[in-house]
N, C-alpha and C positions, 0 to 999 in steps of 0.2 A: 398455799397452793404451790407446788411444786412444779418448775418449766420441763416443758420436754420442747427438744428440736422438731421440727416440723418434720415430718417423715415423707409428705407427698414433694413429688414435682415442683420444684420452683420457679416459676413463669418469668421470662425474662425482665430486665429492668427499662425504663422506659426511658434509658438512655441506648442499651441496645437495641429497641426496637426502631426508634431515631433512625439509630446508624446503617443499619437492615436497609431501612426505605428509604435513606440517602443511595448504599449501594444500590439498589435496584433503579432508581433512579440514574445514576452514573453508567448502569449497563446499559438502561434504553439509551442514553444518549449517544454510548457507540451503537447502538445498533441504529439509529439514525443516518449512520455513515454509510451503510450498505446499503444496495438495490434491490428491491423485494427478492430478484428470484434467487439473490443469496441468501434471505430472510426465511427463503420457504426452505431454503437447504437444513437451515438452522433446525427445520419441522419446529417451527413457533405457530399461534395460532394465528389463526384467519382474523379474529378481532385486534389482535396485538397488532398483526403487519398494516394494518389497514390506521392501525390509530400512528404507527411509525410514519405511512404515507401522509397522511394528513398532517401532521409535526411538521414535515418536508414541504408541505404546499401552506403552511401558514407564512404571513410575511413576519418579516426580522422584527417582529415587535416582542420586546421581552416579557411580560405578561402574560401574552396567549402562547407560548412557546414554554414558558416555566409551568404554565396549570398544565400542559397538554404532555410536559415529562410525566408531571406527575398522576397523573392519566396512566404513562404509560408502565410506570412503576406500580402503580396499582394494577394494574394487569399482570405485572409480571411476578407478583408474589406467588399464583399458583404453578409457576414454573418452578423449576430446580434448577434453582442458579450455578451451581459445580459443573450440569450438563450442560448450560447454555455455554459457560465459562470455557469447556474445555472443547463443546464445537468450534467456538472461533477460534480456538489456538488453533485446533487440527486444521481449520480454514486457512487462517494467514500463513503456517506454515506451509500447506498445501501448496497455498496462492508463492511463497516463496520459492519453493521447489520447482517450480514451469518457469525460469525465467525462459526471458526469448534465447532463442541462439543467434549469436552475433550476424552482423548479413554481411553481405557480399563486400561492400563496400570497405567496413570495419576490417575484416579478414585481408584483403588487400591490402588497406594500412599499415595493419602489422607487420606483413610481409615485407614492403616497401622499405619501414623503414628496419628490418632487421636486412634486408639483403643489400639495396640500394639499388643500384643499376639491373644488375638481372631482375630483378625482381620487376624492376619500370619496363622492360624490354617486353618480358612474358605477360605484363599486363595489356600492355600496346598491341602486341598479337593477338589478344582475348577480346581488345575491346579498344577499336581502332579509335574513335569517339574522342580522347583521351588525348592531351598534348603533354610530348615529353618533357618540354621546358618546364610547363609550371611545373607538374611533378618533379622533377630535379630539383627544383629552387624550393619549394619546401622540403623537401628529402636531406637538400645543402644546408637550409636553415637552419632545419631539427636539430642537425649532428653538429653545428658552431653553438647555439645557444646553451646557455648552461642550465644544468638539472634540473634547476628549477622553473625556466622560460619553456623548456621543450614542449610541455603541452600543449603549449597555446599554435604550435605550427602541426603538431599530431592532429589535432580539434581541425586545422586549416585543411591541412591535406584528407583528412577521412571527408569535412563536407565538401569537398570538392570533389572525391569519386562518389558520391551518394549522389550530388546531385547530373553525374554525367553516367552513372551507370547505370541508375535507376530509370532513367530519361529514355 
């Protein structure tokens, strides 16, 4: 008898099918990290988000947390995992893209200690609230410490208009 190659389809190996359901697996578990109504952004199903909530409300016992990924990984094999994959990119990228814009206080820092003195002056006109001394003395500190200490009077002086201008 003579071999011939198999000419149909060959069903994957039961090493990749493994690895498959580990991945899906690893994806619900980031998707654990999000809050449904980002979940629903995803357009995942109503039983999937619901079985994600519930992951979320069991306590830290590892057991009911390991059967209940894999729960959630059985769910998610009728997904398409490349579209789930590439909604969150677009998400976190998104979510990177809106950072805040710096606030009042920040932006005066900068200023402060790019100008020094005028800059303290026109603050004080803005925002009487404000005592010259201490802003001078960390303005004097920044610009004596070296390179590598200046942050820590930057950090001083911004929480210090944060908390007098926010007030």
């Amino acid at each position: 008898m003579k071999f011939e190659p198999n000419t149909e389809l060959e069903l994957p190996s039961k090493t990749r099918l493994k690895q498959d359901a580990t991945d899906l697996q690893q994806l619900g578990q980031k998707l654990t990290t999000y809050s449904s109504t980002v979940l629903r952004k995803l357009s995942l199903s109503e039983v999937l988000i619901s079985a994600i909530e519930e992951f979320n409300r069991l306590p830290n016992s590892y057991g009911a947390r390991r059967r209940q990924l894999q729960f959630i990984g059985k769910l998610m094999r009728d997904l398409d995992y490349d579209a789930v994959i590439k909604a969150i990119d677009d998400l976190e990228s998104g979510h990177l893209r809106k950072k805040k814009k710096p606030s009042a206080a920040t932006l005066l820092c900068e200023a402060i200690l790019e100008s020094g003195d005028a800059e303290i002056n026109a603050a004080l006109e803005q925002y009487p609230q404000l005592e010259r001394q201490t802003m001078r003395q960390l303005y004097r500190e920044h610009n004596r410490a070296a390179e590598s200490g200046r942050s820590k009077f930057k950090i001083k002086l911004q929480n210090y208009l944060q908390r007098h201008i926010n007030n």
